[in-house]
mmCIF file of the C-alpha atoms, coordinates in Angstrom:
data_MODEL
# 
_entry.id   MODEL 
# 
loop_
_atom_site.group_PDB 
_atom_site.id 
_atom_site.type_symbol 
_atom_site.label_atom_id 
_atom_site.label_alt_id 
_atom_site.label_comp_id 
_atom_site.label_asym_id 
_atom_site.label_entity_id 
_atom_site.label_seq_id 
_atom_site.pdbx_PDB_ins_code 
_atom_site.Cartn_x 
_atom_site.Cartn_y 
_atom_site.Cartn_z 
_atom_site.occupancy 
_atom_site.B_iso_or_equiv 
_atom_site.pdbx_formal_charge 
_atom_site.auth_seq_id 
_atom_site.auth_comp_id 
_atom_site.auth_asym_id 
_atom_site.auth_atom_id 
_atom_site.pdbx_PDB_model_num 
ATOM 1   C CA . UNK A 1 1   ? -183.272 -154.179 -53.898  1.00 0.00 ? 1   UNK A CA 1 
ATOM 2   C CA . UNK A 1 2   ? -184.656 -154.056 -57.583  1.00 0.00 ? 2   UNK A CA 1 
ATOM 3   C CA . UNK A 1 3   ? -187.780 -152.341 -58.241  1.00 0.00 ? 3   UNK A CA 1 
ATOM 4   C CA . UNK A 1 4   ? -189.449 -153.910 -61.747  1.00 0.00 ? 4   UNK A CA 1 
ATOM 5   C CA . UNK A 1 5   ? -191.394 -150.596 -61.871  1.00 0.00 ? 5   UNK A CA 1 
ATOM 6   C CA . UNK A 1 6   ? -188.084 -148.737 -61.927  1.00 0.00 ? 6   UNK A CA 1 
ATOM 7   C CA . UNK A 1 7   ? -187.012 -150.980 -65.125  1.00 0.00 ? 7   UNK A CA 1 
ATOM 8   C CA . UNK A 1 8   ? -188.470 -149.454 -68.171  1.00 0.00 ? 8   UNK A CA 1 
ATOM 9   C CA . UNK A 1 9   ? -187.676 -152.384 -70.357  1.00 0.00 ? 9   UNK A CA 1 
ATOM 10  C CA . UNK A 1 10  ? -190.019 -154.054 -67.984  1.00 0.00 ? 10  UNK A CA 1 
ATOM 11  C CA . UNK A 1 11  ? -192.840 -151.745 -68.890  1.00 0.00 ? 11  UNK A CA 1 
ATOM 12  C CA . UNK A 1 12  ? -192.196 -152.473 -72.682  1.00 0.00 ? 12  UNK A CA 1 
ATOM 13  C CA . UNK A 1 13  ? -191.639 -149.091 -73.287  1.00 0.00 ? 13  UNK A CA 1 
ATOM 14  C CA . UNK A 1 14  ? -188.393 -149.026 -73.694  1.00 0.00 ? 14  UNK A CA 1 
ATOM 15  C CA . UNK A 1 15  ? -185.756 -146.307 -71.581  1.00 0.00 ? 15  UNK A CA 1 
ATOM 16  C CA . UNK A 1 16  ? -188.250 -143.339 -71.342  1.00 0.00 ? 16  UNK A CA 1 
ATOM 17  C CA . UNK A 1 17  ? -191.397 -144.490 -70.120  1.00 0.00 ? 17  UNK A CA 1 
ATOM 18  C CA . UNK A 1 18  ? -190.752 -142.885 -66.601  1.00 0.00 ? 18  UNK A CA 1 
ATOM 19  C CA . UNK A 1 19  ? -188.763 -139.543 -67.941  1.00 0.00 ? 19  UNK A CA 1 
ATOM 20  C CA . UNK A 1 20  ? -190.434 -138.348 -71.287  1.00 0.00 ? 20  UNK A CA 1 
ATOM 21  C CA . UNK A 1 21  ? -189.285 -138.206 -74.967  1.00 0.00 ? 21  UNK A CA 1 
ATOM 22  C CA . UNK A 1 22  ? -185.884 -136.821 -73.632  1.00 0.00 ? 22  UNK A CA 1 
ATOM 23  C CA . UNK A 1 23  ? -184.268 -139.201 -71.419  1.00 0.00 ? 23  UNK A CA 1 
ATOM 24  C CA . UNK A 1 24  ? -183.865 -138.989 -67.889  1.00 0.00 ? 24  UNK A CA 1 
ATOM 25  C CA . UNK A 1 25  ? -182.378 -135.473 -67.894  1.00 0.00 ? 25  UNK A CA 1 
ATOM 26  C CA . UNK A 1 26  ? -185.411 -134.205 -69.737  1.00 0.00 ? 26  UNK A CA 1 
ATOM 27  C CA . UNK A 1 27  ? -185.218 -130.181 -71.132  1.00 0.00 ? 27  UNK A CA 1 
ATOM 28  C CA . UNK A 1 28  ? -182.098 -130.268 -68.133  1.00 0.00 ? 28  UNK A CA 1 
ATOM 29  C CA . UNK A 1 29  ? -179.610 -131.424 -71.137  1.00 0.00 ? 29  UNK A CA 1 
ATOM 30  C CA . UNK A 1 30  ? -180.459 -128.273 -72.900  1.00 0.00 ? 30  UNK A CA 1 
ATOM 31  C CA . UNK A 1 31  ? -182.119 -125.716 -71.060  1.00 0.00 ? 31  UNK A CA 1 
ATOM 32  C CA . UNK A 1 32  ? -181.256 -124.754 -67.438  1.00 0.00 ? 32  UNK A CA 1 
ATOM 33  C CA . UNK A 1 33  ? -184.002 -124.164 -65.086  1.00 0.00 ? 33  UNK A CA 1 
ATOM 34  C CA . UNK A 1 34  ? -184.555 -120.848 -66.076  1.00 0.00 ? 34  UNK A CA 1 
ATOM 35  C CA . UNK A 1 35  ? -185.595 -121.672 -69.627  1.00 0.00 ? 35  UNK A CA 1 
ATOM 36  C CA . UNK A 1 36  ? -182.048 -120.616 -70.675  1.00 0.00 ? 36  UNK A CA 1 
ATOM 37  C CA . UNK A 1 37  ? -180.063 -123.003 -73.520  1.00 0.00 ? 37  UNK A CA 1 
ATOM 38  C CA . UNK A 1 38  ? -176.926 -124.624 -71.988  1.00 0.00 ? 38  UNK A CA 1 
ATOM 39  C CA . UNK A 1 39  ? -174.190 -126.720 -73.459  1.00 0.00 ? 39  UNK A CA 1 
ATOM 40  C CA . UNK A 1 40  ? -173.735 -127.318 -77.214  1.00 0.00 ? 40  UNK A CA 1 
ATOM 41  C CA . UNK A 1 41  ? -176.711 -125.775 -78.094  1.00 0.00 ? 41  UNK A CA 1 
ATOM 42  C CA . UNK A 1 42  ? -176.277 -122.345 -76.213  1.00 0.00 ? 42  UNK A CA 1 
ATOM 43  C CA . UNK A 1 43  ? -173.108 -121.835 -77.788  1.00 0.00 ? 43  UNK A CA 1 
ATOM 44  C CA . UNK A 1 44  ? -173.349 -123.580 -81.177  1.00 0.00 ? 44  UNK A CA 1 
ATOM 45  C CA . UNK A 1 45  ? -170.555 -120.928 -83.645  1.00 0.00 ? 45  UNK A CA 1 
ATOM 46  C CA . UNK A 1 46  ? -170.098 -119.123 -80.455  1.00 0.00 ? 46  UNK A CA 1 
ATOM 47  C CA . UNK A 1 47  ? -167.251 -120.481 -78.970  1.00 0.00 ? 47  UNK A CA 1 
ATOM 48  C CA . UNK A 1 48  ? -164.240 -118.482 -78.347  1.00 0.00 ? 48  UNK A CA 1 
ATOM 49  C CA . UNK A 1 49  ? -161.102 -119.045 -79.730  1.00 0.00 ? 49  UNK A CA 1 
ATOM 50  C CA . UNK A 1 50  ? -157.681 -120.634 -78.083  1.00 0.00 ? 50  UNK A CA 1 
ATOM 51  C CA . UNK A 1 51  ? -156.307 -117.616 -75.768  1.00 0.00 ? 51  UNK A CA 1 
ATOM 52  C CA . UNK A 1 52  ? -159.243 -115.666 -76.056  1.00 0.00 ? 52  UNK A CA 1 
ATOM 53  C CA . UNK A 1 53  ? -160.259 -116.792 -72.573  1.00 0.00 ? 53  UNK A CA 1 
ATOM 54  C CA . UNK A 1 54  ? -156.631 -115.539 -71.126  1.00 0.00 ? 54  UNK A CA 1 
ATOM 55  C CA . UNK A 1 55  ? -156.908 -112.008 -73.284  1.00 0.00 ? 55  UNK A CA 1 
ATOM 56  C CA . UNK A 1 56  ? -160.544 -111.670 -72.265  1.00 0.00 ? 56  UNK A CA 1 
ATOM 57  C CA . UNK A 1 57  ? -158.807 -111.377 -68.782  1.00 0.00 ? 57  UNK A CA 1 
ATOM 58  C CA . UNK A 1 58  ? -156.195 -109.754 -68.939  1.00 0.00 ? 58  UNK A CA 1 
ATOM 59  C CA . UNK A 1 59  ? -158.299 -107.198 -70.248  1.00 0.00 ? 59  UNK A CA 1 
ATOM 60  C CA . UNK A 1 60  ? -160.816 -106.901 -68.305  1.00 0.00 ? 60  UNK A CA 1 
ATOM 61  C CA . UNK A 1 61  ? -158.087 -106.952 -65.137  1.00 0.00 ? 61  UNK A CA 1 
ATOM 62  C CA . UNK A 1 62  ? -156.603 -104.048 -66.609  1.00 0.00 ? 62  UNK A CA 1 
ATOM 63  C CA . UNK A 1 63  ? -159.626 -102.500 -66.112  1.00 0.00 ? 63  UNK A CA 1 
ATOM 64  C CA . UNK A 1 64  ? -160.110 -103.501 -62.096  1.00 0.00 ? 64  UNK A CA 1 
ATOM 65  C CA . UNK A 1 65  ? -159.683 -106.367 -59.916  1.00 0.00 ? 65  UNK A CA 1 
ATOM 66  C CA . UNK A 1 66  ? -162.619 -108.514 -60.080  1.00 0.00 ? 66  UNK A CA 1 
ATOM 67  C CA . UNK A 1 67  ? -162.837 -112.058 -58.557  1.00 0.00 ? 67  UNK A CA 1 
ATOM 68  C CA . UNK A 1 68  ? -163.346 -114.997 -61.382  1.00 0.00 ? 68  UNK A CA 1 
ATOM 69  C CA . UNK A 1 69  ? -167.748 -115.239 -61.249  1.00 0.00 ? 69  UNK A CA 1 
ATOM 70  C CA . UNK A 1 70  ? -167.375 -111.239 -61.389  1.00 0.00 ? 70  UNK A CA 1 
ATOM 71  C CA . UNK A 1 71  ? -165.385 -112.384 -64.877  1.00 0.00 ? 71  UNK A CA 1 
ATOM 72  C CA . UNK A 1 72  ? -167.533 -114.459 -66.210  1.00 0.00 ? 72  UNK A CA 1 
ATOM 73  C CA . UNK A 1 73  ? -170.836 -112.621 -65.556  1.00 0.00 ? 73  UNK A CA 1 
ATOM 74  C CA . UNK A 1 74  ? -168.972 -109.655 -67.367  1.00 0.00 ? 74  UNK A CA 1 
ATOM 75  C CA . UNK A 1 75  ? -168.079 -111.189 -70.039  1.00 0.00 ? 75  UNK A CA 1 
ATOM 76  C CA . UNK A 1 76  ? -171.408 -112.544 -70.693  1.00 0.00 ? 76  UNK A CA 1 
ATOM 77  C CA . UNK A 1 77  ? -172.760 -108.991 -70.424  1.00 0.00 ? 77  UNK A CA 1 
ATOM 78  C CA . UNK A 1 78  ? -170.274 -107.514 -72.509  1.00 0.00 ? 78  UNK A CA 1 
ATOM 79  C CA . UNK A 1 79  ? -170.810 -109.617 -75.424  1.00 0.00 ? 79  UNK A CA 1 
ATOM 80  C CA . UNK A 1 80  ? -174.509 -109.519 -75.117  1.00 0.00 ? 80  UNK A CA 1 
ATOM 81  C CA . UNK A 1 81  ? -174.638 -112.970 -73.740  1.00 0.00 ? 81  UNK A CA 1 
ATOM 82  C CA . UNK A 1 82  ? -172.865 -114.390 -77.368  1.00 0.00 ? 82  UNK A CA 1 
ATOM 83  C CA . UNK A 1 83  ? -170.150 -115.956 -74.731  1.00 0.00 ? 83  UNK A CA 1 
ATOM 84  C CA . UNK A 1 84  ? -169.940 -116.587 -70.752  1.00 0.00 ? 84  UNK A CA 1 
ATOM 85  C CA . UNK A 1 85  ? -167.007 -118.666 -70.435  1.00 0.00 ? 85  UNK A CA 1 
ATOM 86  C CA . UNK A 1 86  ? -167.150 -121.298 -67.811  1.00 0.00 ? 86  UNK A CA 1 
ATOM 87  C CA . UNK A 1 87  ? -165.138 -121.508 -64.670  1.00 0.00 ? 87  UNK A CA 1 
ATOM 88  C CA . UNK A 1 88  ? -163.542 -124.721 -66.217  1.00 0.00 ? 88  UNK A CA 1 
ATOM 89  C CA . UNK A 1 89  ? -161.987 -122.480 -68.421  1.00 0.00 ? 89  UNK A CA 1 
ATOM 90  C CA . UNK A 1 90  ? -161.733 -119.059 -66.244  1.00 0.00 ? 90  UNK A CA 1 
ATOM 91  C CA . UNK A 1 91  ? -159.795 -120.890 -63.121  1.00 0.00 ? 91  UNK A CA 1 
ATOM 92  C CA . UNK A 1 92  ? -157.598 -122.301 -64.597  1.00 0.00 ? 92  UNK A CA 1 
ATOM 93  C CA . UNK A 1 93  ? -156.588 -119.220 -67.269  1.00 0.00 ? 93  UNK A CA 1 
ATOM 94  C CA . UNK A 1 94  ? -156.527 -117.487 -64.112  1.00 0.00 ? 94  UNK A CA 1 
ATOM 95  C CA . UNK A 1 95  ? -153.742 -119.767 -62.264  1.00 0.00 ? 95  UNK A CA 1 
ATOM 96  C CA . UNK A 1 96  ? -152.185 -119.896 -65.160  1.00 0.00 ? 96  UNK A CA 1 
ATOM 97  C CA . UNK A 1 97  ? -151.647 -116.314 -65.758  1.00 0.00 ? 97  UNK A CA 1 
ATOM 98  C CA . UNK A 1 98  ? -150.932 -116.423 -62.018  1.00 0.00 ? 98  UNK A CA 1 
ATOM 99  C CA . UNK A 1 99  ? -148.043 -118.909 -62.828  1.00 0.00 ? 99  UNK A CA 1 
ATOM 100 C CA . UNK A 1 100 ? -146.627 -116.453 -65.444  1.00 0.00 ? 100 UNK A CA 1 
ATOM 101 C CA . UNK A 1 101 ? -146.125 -113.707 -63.046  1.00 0.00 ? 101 UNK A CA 1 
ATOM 102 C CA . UNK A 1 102 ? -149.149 -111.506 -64.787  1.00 0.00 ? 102 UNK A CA 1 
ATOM 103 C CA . UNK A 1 103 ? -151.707 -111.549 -62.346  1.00 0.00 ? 103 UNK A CA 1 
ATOM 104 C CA . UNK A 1 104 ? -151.608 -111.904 -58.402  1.00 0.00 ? 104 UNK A CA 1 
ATOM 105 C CA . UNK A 1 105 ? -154.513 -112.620 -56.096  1.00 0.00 ? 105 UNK A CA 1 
ATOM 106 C CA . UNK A 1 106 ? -155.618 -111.223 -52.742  1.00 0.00 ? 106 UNK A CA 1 
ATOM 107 C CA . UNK A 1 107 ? -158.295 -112.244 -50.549  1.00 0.00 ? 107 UNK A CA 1 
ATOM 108 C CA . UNK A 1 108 ? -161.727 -110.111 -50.264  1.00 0.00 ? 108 UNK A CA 1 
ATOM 109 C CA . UNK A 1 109 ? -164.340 -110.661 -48.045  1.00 0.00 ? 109 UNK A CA 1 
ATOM 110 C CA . UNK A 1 110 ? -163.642 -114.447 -48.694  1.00 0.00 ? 110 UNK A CA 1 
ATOM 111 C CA . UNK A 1 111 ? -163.118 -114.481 -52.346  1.00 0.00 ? 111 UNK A CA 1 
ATOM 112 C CA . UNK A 1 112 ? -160.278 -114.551 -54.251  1.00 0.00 ? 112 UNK A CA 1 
ATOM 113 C CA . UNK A 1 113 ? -159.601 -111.174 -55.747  1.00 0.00 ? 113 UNK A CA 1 
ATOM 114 C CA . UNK A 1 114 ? -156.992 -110.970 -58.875  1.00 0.00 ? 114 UNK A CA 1 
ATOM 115 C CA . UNK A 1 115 ? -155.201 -107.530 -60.389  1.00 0.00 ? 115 UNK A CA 1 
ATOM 116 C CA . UNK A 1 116 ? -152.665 -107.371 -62.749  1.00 0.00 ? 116 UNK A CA 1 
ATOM 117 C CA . UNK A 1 117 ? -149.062 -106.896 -62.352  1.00 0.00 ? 117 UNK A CA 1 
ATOM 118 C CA . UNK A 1 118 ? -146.751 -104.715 -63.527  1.00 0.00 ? 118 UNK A CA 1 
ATOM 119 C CA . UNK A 1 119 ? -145.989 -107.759 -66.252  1.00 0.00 ? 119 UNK A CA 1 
ATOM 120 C CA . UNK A 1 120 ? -149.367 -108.006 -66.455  1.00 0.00 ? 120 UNK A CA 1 
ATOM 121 C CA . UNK A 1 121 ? -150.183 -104.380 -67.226  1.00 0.00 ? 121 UNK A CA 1 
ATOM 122 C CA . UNK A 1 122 ? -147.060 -104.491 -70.152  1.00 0.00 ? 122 UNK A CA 1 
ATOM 123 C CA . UNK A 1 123 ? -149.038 -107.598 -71.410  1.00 0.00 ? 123 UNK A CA 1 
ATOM 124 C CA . UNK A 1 124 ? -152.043 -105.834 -72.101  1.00 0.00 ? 124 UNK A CA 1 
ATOM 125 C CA . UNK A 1 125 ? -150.268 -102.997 -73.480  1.00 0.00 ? 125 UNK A CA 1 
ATOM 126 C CA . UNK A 1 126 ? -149.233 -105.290 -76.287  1.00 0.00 ? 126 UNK A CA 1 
ATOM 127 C CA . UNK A 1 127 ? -152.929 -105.943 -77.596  1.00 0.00 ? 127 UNK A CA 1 
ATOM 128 C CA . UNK A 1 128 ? -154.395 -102.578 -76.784  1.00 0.00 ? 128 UNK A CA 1 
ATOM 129 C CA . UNK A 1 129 ? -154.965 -101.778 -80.298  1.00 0.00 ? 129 UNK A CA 1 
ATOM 130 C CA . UNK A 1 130 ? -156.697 -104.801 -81.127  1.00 0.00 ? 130 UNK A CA 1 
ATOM 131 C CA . UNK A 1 131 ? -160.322 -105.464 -80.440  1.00 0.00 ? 131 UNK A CA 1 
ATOM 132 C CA . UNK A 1 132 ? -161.208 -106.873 -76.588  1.00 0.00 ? 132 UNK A CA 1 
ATOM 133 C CA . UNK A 1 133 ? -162.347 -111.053 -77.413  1.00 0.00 ? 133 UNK A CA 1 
ATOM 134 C CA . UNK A 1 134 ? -165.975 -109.740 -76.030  1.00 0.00 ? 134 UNK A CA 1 
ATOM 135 C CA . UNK A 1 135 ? -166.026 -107.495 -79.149  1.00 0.00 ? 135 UNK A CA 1 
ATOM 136 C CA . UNK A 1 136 ? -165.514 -110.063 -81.444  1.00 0.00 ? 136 UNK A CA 1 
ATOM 137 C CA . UNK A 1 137 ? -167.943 -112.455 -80.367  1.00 0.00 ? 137 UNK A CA 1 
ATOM 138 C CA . UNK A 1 138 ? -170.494 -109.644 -79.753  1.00 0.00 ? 138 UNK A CA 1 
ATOM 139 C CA . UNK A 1 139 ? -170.319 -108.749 -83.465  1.00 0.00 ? 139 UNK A CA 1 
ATOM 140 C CA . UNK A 1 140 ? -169.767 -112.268 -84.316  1.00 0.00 ? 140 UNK A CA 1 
ATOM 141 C CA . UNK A 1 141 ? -173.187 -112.501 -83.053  1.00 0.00 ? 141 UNK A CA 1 
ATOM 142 C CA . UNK A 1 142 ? -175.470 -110.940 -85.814  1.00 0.00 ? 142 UNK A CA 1 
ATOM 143 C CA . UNK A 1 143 ? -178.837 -111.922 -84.134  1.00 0.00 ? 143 UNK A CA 1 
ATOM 144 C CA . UNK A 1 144 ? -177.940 -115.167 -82.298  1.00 0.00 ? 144 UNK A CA 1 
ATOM 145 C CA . UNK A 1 145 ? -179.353 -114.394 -79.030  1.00 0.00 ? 145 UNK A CA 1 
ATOM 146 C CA . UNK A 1 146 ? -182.101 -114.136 -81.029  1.00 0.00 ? 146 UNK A CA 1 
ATOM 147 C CA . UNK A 1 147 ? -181.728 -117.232 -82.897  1.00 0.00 ? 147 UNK A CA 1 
ATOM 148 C CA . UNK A 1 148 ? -180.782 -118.881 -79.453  1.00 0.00 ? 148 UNK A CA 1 
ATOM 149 C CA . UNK A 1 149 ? -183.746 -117.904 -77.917  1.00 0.00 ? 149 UNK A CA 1 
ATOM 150 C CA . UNK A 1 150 ? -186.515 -119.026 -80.558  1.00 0.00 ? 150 UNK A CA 1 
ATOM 151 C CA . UNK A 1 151 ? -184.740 -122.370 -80.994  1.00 0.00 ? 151 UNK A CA 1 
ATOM 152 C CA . UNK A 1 152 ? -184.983 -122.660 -77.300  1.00 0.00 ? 152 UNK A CA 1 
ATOM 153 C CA . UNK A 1 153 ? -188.765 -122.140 -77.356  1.00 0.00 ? 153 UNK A CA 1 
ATOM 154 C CA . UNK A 1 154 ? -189.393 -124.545 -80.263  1.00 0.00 ? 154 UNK A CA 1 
ATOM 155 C CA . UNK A 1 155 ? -187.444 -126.811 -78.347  1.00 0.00 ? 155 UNK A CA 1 
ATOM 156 C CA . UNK A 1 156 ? -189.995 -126.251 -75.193  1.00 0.00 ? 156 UNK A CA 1 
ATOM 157 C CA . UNK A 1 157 ? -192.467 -126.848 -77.322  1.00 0.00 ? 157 UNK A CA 1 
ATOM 158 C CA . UNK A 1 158 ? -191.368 -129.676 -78.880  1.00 0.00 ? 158 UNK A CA 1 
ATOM 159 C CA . UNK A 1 159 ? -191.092 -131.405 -75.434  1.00 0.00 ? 159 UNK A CA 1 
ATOM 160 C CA . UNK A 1 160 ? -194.480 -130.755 -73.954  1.00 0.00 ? 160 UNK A CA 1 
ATOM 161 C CA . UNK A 1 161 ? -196.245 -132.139 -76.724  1.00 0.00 ? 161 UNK A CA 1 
ATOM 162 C CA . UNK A 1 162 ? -194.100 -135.117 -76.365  1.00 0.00 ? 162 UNK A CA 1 
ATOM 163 C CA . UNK A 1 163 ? -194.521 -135.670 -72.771  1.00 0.00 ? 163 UNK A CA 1 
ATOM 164 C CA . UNK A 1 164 ? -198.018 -134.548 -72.419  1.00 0.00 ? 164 UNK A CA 1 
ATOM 165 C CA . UNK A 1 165 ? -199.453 -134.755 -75.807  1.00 0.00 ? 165 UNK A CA 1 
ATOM 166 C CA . UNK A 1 166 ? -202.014 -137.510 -77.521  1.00 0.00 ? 166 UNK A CA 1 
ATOM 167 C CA . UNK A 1 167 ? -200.628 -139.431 -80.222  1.00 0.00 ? 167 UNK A CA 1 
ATOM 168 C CA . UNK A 1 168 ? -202.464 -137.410 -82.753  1.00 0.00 ? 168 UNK A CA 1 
ATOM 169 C CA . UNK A 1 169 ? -201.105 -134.032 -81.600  1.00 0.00 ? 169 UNK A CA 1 
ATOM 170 C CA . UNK A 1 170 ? -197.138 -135.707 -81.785  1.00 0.00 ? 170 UNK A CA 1 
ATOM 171 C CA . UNK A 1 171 ? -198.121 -137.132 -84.971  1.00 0.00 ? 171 UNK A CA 1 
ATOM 172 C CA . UNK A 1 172 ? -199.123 -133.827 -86.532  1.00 0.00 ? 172 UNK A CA 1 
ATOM 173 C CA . UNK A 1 173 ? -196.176 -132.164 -84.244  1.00 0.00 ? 173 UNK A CA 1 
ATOM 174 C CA . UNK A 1 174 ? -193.836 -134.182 -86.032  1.00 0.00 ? 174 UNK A CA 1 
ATOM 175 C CA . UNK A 1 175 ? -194.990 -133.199 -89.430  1.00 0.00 ? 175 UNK A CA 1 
ATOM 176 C CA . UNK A 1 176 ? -194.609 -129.862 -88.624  1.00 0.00 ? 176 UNK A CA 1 
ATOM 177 C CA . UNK A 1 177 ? -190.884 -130.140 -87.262  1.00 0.00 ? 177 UNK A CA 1 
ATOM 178 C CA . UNK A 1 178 ? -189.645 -132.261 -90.413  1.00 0.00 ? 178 UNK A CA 1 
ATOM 179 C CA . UNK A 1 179 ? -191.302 -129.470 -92.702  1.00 0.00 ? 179 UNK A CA 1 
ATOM 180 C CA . UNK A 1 180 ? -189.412 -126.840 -90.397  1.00 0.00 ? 180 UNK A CA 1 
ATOM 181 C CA . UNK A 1 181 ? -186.352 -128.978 -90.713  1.00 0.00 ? 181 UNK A CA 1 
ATOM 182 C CA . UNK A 1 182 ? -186.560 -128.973 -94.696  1.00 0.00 ? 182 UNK A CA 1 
ATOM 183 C CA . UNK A 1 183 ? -187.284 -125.443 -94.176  1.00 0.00 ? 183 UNK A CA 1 
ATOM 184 C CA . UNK A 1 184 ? -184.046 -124.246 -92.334  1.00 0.00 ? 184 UNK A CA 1 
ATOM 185 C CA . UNK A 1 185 ? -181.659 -126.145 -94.260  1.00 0.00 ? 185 UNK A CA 1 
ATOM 186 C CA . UNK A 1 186 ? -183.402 -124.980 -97.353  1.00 0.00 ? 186 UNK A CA 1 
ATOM 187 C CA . UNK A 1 187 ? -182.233 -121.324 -96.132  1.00 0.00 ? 187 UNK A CA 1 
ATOM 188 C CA . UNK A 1 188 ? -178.349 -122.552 -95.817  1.00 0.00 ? 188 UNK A CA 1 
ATOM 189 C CA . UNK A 1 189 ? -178.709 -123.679 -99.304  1.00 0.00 ? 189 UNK A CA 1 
ATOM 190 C CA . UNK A 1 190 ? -179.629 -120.118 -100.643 1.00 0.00 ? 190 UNK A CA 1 
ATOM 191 C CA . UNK A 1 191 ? -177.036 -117.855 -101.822 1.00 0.00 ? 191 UNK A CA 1 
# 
């Protein structure tokens, strides 16, 4: 049954009148619950290169067994949160390494333990001199969990006024973000 009250156009406010400045998804699209950044924005120059994911593991097995969240939550730790893979990219490394003969998995307690094979062990062997992937992006860093977490703030900011400010304060709000804008960009343009 339609609801006019649940039609913004209706309203004449056009799509946001019911969810603030943002949409529907509100601060969701880049913040979690937990004030942290997700998507695009959490890992803006931090994303890890083609096989890094698969190293990263093979690693990291050669260290112990771990199941795949016991992965990604060290990985995050061990670059200082500069990368935590996803499991859309963790599973299926993970079966495909499986496929490959280099790791095999056992069940745990009801999770899904992997190790590395003897393959797998002579696979890591090859890369042992080079840098793990977590110590690239860790020093690849160079302050963006900082970075990350101010923008993220600004960003909290930003919203609030929107959704609960007058039209002065977003007025003078806005101001201030285009001069920050200018600002920033003015910084890239140094030498």
């Amino acid at each position: 049954m339609h609801n006019p009250h649940n039609n913004d156009e209706s309203c004449g406010r056009g799509a946001r009148h019911h969810h603030g400045p943002f949409g529907r998804s509100g601060m969701k699209a880049a913040f979690g619950a937990g004030g942290h950044m997700h998507g695009f924005a959490a890992h803006a120059g931090m994303r890890a290169r083609r096989g890094d994911v698969r190293s990263a593991i093979l690693r990291l097995l050669a260290e112990s067994p771990m199941h795949g969240y016991q992965m990604i939550q060290e990985l995050s730790a061990r670059s200082e949160g500069a990368w935590s893979p996803s499991p859309g990219s963790v599973y299926p490394a993970l079966q495909m390494l499986a496929d490959e003969g280099l790791v095999i998995s056992e069940e745990t307690a009801g999770k899904k333990v992997f190790s590395l094979t003897e393959a797998g062990l002579a696979e890591v062997a090859k890369t042992a001199d080079q840098p793990a992937p977590w110590e690239d992006t860790a020093q690849g860093d160079s302050g963006f969990g900082e970075y990350r977490e101010s923008a993220g703030k600004l960003l909290q900011a930003a919203f609030q006024i929107g959704k609960d400010g007058t039209k002065d304060q977003r007025t003078a709000a806005v101001e201030i973000m285009n001069d920050a804008r200018k600002k920033l960009y003015a910084i890239l343009a140094e030498d």
